[in-house]
Backbone as JSON, one array per atom type, in Angstrom:
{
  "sequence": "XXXXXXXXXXXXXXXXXXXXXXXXXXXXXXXXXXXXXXXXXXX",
  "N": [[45.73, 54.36, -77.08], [43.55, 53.74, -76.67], [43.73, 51.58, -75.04], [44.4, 52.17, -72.86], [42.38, 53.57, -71.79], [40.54, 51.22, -71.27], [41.97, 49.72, -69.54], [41.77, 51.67, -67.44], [39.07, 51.52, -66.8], [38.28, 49.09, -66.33], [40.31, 48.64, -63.93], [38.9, 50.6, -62.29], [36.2, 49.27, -62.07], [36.92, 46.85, -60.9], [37.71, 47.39, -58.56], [35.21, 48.71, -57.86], [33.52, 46.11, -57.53], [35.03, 44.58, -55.66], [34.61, 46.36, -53.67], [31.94, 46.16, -53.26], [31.42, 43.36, -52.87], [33.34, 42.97, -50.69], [30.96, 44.18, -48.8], [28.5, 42.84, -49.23], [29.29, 40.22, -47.83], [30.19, 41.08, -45.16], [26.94, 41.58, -44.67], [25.84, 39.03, -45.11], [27.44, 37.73, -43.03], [26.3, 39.64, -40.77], [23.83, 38.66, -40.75], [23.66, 36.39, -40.29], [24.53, 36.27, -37.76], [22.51, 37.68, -36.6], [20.48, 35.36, -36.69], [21.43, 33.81, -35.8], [21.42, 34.52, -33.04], [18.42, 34.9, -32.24], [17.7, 32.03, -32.6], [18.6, 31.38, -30.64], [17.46, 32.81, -28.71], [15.03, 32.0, -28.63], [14.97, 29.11, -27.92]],
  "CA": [[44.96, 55.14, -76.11], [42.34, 52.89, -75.9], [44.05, 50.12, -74.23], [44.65, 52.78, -71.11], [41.04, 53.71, -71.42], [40.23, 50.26, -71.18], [42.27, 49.42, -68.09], [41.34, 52.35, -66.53], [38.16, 51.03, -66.52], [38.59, 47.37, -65.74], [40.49, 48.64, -62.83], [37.77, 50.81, -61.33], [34.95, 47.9, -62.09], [36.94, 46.26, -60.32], [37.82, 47.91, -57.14], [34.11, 48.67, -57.24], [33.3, 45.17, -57.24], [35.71, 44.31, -54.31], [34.01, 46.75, -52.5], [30.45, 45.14, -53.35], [31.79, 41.97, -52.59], [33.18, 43.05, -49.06], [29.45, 44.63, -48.57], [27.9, 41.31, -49.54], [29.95, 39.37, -46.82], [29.05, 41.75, -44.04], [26.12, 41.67, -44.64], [25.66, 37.71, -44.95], [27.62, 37.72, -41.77], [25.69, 39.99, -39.78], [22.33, 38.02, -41.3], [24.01, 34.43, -39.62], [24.53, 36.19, -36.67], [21.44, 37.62, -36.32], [19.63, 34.52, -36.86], [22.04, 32.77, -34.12], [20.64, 35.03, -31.86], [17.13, 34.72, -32.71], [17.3, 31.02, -32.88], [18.9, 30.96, -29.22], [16.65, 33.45, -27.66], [13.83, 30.77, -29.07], [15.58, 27.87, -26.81]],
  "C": [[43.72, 54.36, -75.64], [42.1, 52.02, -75.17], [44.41, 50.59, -73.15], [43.42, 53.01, -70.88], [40.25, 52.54, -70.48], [40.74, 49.89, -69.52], [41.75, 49.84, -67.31], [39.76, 51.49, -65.84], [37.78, 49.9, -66.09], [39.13, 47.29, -64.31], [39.03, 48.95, -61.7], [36.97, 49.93, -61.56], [35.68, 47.14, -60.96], [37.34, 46.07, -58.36], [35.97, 48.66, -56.35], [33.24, 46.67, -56.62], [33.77, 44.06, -55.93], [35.56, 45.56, -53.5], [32.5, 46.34, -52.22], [30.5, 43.82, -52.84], [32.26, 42.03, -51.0], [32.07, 43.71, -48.22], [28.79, 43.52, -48.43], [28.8, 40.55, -48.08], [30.2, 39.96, -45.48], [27.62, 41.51, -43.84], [25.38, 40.64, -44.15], [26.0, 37.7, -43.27], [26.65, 38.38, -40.52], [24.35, 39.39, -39.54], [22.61, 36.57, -40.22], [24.04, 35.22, -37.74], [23.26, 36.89, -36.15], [20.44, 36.84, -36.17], [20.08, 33.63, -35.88], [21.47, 33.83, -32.73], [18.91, 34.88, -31.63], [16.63, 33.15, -32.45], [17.6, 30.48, -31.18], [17.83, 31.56, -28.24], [15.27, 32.38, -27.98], [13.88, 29.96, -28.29], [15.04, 28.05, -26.06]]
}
C-alpha cells in the first residue's frame, strides 16, 4: 500500500512540476519578447 501511496504522489509532483515548468517558459518567453520590443522601440 505504500508503494501506490508513493506513486500516487510522485505522479502528482510531477504533473505539478510540468505545469511549473510550462509557466516558467512562458514566462521567459514573454520576458525575451518584451525586451525585443523595448530594445527596438530604443533604435
Amino acid at each position: 500500500m505504500a508503494k501506490e501511496e508513493i506513486k500516487k504522489l510522485l505522479e502528482s509532483s510531477k504533473k505539478d512540476l510540468d505545469v511549473d515548468y510550462e509557466n516558467f517558459v512562458e514566462s521567459i518567453k514573454d520576458d525575451l519578447t518584451s525586451f525585443k520590443k523595448k530594445t527596438l522601440d530604443q533604435i
